[in-house]
N, C-alpha and C positions, 0 to 999 in steps of 0.2 A: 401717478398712482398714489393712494391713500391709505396709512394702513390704520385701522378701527380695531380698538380692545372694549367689547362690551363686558358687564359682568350680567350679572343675570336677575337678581333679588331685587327690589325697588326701583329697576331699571328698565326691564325688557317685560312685555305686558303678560307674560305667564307668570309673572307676580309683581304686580305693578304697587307701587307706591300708593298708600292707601286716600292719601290728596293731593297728590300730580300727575301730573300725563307721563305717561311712558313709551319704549319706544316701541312699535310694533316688533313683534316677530318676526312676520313678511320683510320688514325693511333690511331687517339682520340676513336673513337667507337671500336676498335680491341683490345686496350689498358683495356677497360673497359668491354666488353662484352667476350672477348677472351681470357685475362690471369686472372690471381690472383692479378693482380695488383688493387689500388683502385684509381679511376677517380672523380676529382670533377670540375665544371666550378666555377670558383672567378671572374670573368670581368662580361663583357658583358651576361645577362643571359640567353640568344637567345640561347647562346652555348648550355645550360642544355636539351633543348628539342629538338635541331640541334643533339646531339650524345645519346641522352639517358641517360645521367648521371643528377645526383646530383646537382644543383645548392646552392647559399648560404641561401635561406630560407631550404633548406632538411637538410643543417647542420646545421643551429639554432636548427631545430626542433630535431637533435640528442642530444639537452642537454637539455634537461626537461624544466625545472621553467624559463631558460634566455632566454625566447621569448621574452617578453617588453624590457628588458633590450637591446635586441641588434634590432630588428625590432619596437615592437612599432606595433599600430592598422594599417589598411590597409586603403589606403584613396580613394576617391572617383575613381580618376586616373590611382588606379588601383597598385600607389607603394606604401609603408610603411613610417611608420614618418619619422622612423630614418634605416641606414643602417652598419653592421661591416665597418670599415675600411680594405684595400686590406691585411693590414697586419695583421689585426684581424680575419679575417677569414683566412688565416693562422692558425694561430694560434687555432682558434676553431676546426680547420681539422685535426692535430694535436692530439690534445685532444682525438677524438675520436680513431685514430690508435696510440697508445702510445709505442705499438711494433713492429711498422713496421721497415724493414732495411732500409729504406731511404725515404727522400721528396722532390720532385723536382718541381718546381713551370718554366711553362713555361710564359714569357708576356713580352711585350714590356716596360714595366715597368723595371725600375731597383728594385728587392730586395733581392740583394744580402745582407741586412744587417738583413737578418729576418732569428735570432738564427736557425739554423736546417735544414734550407732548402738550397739545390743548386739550385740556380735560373738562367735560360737560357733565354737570346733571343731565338724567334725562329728559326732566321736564325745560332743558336750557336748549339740548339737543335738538328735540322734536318740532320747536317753532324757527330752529336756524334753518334746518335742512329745507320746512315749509318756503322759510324765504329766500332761499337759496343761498347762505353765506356759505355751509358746506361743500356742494357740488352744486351747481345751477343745470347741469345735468338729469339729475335723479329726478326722478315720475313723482316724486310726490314734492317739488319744488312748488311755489305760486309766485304770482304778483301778489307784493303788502297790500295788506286793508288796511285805511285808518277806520277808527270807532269814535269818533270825537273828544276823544279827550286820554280815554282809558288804554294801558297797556293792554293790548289781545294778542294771542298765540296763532289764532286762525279767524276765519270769517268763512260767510258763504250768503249765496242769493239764493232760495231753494229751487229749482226747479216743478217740486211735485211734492205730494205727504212723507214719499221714502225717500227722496234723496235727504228730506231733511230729516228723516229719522236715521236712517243712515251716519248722517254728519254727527247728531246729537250722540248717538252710540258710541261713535268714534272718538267724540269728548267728553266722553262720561264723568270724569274726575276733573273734569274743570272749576274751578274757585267760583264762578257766573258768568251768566252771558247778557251781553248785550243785546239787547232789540232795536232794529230801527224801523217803525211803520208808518203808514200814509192812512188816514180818516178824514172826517169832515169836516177837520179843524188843524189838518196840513199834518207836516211831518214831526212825528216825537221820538224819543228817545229814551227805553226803563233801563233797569240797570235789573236780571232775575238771579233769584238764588233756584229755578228748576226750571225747566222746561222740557213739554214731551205731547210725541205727535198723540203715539199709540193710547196715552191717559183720554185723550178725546173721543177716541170710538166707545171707552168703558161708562163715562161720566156724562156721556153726551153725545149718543147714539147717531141723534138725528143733525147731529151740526154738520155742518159744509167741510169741510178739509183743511183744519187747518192745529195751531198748537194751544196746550193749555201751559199758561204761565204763571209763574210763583214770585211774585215780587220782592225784594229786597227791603224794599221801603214799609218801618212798623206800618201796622191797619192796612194796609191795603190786601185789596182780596186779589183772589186766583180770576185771572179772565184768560178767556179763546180768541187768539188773535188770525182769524181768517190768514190762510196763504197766500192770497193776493194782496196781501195787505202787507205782506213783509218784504222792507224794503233791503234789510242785513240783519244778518243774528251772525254776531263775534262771540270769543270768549273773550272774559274780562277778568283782571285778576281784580282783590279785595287788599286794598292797602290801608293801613292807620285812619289816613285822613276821609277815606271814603266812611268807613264806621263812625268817624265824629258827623260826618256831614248824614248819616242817617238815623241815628242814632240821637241828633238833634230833634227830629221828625217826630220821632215819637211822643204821642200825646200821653200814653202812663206806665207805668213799672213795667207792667204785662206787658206792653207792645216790644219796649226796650229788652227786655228778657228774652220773648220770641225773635227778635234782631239778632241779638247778640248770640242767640244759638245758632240759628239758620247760617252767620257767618263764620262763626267757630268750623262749625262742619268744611266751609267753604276754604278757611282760610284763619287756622288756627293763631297763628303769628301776627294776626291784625288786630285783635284783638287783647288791651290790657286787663289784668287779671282784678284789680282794684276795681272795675268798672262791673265784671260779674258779682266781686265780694259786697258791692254797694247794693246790690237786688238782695242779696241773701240776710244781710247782718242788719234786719231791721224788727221791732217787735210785730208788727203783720206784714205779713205777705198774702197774695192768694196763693192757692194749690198752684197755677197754671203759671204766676212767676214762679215759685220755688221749682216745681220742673222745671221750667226751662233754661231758667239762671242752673242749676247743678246738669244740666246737660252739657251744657255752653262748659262748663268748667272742665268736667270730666274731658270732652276734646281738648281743652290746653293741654289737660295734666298727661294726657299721652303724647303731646309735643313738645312739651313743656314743663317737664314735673316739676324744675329744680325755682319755676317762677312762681309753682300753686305752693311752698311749704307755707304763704302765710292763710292760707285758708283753713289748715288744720284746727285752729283752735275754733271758726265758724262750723267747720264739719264736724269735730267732737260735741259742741253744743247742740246739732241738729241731729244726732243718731240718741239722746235723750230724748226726743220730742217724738209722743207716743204717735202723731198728728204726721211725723216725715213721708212725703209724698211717694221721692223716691231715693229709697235707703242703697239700691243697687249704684247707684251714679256715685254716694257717697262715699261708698266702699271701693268701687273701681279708680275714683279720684285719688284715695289713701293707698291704696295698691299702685296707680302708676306712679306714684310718689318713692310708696317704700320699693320700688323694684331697684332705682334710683341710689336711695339715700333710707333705708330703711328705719335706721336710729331716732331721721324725724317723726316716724309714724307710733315707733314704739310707747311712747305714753298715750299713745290712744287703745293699749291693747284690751284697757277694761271696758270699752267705750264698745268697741267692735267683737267681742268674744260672742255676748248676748246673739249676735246676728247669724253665729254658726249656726244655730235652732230656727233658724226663720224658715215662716213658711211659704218664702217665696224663693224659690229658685235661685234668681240671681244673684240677693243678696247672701245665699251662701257661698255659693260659686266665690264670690268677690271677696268675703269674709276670711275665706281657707287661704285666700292667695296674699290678702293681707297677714295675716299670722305666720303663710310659710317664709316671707320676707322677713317679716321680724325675727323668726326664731333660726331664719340664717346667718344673721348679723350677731345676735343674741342668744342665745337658747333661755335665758333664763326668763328673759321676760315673756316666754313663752307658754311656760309650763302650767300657769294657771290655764289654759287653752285647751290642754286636753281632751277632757269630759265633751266637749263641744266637737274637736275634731273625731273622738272617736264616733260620734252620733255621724257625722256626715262618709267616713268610713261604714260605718256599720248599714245604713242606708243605700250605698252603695250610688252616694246623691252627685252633684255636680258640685266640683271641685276636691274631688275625692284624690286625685294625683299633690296637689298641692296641702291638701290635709296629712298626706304618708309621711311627704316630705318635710312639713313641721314635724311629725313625729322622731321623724328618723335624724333633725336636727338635736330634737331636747332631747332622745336618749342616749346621743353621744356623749353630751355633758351630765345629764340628769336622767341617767336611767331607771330609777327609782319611779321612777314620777310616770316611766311609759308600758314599763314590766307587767301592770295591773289590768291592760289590752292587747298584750302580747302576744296571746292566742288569738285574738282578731285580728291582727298583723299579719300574724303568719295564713291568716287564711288568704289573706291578700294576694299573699307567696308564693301559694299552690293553685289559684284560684284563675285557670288556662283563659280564661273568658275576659280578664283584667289584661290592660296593654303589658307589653312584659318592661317596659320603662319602672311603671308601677310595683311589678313585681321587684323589680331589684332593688328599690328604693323598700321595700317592705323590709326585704332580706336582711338589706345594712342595718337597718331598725333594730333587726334581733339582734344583731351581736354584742352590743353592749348593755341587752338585758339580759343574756346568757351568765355574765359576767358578774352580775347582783341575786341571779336568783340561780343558780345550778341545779333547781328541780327541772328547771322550764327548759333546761335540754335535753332532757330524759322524753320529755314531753315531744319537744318537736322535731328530735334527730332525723326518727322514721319516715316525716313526710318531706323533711329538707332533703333527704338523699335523693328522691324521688328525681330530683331536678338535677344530678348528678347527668344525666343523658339529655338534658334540655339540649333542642339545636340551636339556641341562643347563647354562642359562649360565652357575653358576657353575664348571661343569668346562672349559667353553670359555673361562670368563676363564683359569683356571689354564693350560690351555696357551696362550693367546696371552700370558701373562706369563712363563711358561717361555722361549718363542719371543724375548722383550724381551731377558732374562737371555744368550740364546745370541748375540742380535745384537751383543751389546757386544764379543763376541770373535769371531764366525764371522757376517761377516753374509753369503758369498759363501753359505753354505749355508740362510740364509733364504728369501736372493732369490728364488728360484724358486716361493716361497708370498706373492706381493705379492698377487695376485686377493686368495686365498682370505680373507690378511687385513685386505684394503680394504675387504669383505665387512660386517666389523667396525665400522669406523667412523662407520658410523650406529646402531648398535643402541641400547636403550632402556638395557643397563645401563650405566653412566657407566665403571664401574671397567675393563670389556670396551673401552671408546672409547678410554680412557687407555693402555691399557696395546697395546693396537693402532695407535694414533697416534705412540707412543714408538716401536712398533718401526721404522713403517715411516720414521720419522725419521732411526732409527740407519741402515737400509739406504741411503736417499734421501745421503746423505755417501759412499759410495762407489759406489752404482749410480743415480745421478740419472735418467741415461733408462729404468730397468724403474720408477719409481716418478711419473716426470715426470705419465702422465696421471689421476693422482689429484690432481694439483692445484687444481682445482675444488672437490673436495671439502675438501680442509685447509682453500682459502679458506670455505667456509661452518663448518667446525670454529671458522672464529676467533670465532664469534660463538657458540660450546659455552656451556651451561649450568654444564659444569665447567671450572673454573681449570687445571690440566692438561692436559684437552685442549687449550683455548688454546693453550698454552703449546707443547706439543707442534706445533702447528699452525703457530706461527712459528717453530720450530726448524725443521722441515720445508721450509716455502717459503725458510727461507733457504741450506737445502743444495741447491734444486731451483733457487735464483737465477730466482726468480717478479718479473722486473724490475717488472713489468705489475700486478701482486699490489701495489706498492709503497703507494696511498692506502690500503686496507683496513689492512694491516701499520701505517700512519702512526695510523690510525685506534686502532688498538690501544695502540701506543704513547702517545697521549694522554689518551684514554678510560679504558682498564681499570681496576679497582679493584683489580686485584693486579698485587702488586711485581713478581714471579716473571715473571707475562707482561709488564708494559714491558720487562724487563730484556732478555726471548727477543725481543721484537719491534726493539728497537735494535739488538740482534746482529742479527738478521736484515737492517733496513735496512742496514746496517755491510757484510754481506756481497754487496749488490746493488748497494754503490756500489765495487765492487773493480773 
């Protein structure tokens, strides 16, 4: 017996890696329901009810007494305090089959360094088990194919138009395939960046049954390679040396450009970055190199960002040029960059702000998300961006999430600079129709413009309480922490929302208790009788599972002068294990003996 830890994300084809094979789903459920084998999901835990298997709480719970020790209580949200590490659960999986003949951990993860187990990519996985290294058993084992020369994962002779559509489906994410066909000039061999049966019935109604193919090789055109005419079609991976050798081929810029993209796509890693920036960094180019070369780039710079930083100064050059083909590639290249290493992007941010206004789609989209990178790392170099992000806020445009979240960056340092759209923030806030990710990221926005302008909470108290009853706790934390933020300066315009947020004060999430306890704190000091009969409660708050609340809770009873409260308060002050609360519980007695 074999025991298999799959994880779930770039590994198992309910989200497959976006340029490698992954491993069926079927195989996972057949693996565990079909042999002797033992199946457990370690990643993502979606997997565990996606196959029917074991997730990591079903292996805690195979070792008795180390529930706390490795999970911990279950929280409001629905996950646990604490979780195994990837390699501890390992390890606890283990434990349990202490005799089994092997352990094989599939994930995108590298942990080849975890004692016992052989650990595979998926895309490393899926051609062993073909060849049988895993089980020579399992239904989807074969006989190798060789392909003459190139490493390949699979092969097939087709039968019929579906079996090899079929096949081609099932390797959809393959780097190329190999052809090998018979004509009137005996046997050859292409090397394609596509192939597809079903393009044939669209493109070519009346042709005979067979596949339309996309070559590798610059200039060459797409031709229909009859069924009977194919002798194997492998997949083929795209190595270094195969792009020198085709890449030689090409008779001009354009061809080499068009290359260079089609294998990007195929096989980001095969490709050197020097070799795209030679297409681009020239005084002409056509439109159709300059695409293609900033296509080609943009797939390194999402495999590769930390390869493409020397391209920036080429990309800042070409988002001047009123003529740039496509501004979105340029953007998405400086985005997957700054997601990376943001700091290298940040002098580009006068270069890229102009494209917030663009009237193309995507180059805003891209724009917003280069700027929220920046002004995560930096806020300052962000602030001239504003006026730009508020336009793509206000429009309600695409990348309007990564627009909030530059904002809600530069107002933490530079609130000044975001107060002046602060009313369109907050509409963002209350605004049901917007993801509520969004909303919260609005909310935090304000609080730091509350803070420079104390009109502007007179302004939005009214509609921030609204979300006081949201069934999204953490949107109801955000505004009863907005509400804390207004109390320090405006608490006469809280007061009139005591219920709603006394409300609060028992709920399950801690952070929602704290930040509800502070407020009604901060009110209880200048409106002691709208707050007086929550007194009962602060008193059982003093005994809060969290340190803050406590804390909160003799601040409270000491503004509300809870003479009566006085042994519980004393209690606190001797007892507690935090500083923080003796110190609120002695101000408090301090203020009952006035």
């Amino acid at each position: 017996m074999l025991v298999f830890a799959f994880d779930r994300d770039w590994t198992v084809d309910v989200n497959p890696h976006p340029r490698h094979d992954a491993v069926p789903l079927e195989w996972v459920r057949h693996l565990a329901h079909e042999t002797d084998h033992a199946v457990y999901a370690i990643g993502n835990q979606t997997l565990a009810e996606e196959a029917a298997i074991p997730g990591v709480v079903d292996i805690v719970g195979r070792h008795g007494d180390a529930w706390d020790e490795w999970l911990g209580d279950k929280q409001p949200d629905g996950y646990y305090e604490q979780f195994p590490t990837r390699r501890e659960r390992l390890s606890l999986i283990a434990d349990v089959h202490p005799d089994a003949d092997g352990y094989v951990v599939v994930d995108d993860l590298d942990l080849s360094d975890v004692d016992g187990w052989e650990h595979y990519h998926a895309w490393d996985f899926v051609p062993a088990v073909q060849q049988g290294d895993i089980d020579p058993g399992l239904p989807w084992a074969r006989d190798p194919v060789t392909d003459g020369g190139r490493p390949t994962s699979a092969g097939v002779v087709p039968v019929d138009a579906s079996h090899l559509s079929s096949w081609l489906s099932e390797h959809r994410d393959a780097p190329g395939f190999e052809l090998t066909r018979t004509d009137e000039n005996g046997e050859s061999t292409v090397l394609l960046s596509d192939m597809s049966v079903d393009a044939v019935f669209i493109e070519e109604p009346s042709q005979a049954p067979g596949a339309l193919c996309t070559p590798f090789a610059p200039g060459s055109e797409k031709f229909i390679v009859d069924l009977e005419a194919i002798e194997l079609v492998s997949t083929a991976d795209i190595s270094p040396e195969t792009v020198t050798t085709l890449t030689a081929q090409a008779d001009t810029l354009t061809e080499e450009a068009t290359l260079l993209r089609r294998v990007t796509a195929a096989n980001p890693a095969a490709v050197r970055v020097s070799a795209v920036l030679s297409l681009l960094d020239r005084e002409e180019t056509s439109a159709l190199q300059q695409r293609e070369a900033l296509r080609a780039l943009r797939q390194i710079a999402v495999a590769r960002p930390a390869d493409c930083t020397p391209a920036i100064p080429i990309l800042r050059s070409l988002m001047g040029d009123s003529n740039l083909v496509a501004p979105a590639d340029v953007l998405a290249t400086l985005s997957a960059i700054g997601e990376q290493s943001p700091g290298d992007i940040a002098p580009a941010t006068a270069d890229i702000i102009p494209y917030l206004g663009s009237n193309r789609v995507s180059a805003r989209r891209e724009a917003a998300a280069c700027i929220s990178h920046i002004a995560s790392a930096d806020p300052s170099d962000a602030v001239d961006a504003v006026p730009g992000l508020e336009t793509i806020v206000e429009d309600d445009a695409d990348g309007t999430r990564d627009a909030v979240s530059a904002l809600a960056a530069v107002a933490g340092e530079y609130p000044e600079a975001v107060t002046p759209v602060a009313e369109l923030v907050g509409s963002v806030a209350l605004d049901e129709s917007r993801p509520d990710a969004v909303r919260m990221i609005a909310i935090a926005a304000l609080g730091p413009c509350v803070e420079v302008s104390p009109s502007l909470a007179v302004e939005i108290v009214d509609d921030i309480a609204q979300l006081l009853t949201a069934e999204n706790h953490r949107l109801r934390n955000n505004a009863v922490a907005l509400l804390f933020e207004v109390s320090a300066i405006h608490t006469d315009v809280v007061e009139p929302f005591v219920d709603e947020i006394s409300e609060l004060l028992t709920v399950e999430d801690a952070y929602t208790r704290t930040n509800a306890s502070g407020t009604l704190a901060r009110v209880a000091e200048d409106f002691p009788n709208a707050v007086e009969h929550v007194t009962p409660t602060f008193v059982e708050l003093l005994n809060d599972d969290e340190s803050a609340v406590r804390e909160n809770a003799c601040w409270a009873l000491g503004y509300l002068r809870a003479a009566e409260r006085t042994p519980e308060l004393e209690k606190r002050l001797q007892e507690d294990d935090e500083k923080g609360v003796r110190a609120r519980a002695s101000w408090a007695l301090s203020r009952l003996e006035e």
